[in-house]
C-alpha positions in Angstrom: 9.7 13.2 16.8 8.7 16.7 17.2 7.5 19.1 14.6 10.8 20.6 14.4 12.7 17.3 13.2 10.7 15.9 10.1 12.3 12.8 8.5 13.5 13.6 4.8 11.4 12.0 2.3 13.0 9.9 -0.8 10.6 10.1 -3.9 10.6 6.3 -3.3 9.2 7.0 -0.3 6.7 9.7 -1.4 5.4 7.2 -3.7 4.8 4.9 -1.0 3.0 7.4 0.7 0.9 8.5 -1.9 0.0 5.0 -2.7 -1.0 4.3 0.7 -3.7 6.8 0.8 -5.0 6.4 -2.8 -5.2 2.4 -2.1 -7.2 3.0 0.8 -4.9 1.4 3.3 -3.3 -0.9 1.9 0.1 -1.2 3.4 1.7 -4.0 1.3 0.2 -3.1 -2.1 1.5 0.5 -1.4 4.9 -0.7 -0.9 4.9 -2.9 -3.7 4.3 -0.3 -6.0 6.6 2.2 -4.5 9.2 -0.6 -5.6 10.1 -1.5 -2.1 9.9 -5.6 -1.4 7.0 -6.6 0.8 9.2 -7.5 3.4 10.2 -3.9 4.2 6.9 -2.7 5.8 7.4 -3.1 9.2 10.5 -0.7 8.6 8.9 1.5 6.3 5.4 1.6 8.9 8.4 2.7 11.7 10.4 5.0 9.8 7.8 7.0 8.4 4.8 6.7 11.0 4.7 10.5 11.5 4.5 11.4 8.3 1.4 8.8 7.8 -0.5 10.2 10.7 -0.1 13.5 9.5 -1.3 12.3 6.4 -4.3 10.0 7.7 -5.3 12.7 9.7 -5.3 15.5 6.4 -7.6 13.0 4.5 -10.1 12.8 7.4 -10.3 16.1 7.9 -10.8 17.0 4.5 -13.5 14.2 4.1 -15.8 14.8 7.6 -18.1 16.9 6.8 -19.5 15.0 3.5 -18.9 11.8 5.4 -21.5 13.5 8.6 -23.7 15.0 6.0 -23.9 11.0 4.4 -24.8 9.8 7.5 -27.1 12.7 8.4 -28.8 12.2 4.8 -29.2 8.4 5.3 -30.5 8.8 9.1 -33.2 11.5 7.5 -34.0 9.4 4.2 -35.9 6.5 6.2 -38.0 9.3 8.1 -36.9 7.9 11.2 -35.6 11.4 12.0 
C-alpha cells in the first residue's frame, strides 16, 4: 500500500486503533473493546497494518527524547558516568 491508497477507517475501527496504543499493545484487549470478537485479529492485524505502523511509529517518535533523557539520567545518577 502506498501513501496515496490509505484504507478507510470505520469508527469501529478507530476505536480499535486507539485502544491499541492506549493499552500498550495489547492486540486482543484492543479488539475486544472496539466491539470486534477476539477471533477477528488476525484480519484486523492485516487489514489495518499500515495504519498501526504509522501509528507505532508517531508514539515513538513523540516519546524518544524523554525516553534517552531517562536513560541518560539513570546512566548519570549511579556516577558511573
Amino acid at each position: 500500500m502506498t501513501a496515496l491508497t490509505k484504507v478507510k477507517i470505520n469508527e469501529k475501527q478507530e476505536k480499535f486503533l486507539d485502544n491499541l496504543i492506549s493499552n500498550g499493545g495489547n492486540i486482543t484487549k484492543a479488539c475486544v473493546d472496539a466491539g470486534y470478537s477476539p477471533n477477528t485479529t488476525n484480519w484486523l492485524m492485516r487489514k489495518l497494518k499500515d495504519e498501526i505502523i504509522e501509528r507505532a511509529e508517531s508514539v515513538l517518535a513523540a516519546h524518544s527524547p524523554q525516553a534517552a533523557l531517562g536513560i541518560s539520567r539513570a546512566l548519570t545518577d549511579d556516577g558511573s558516568i
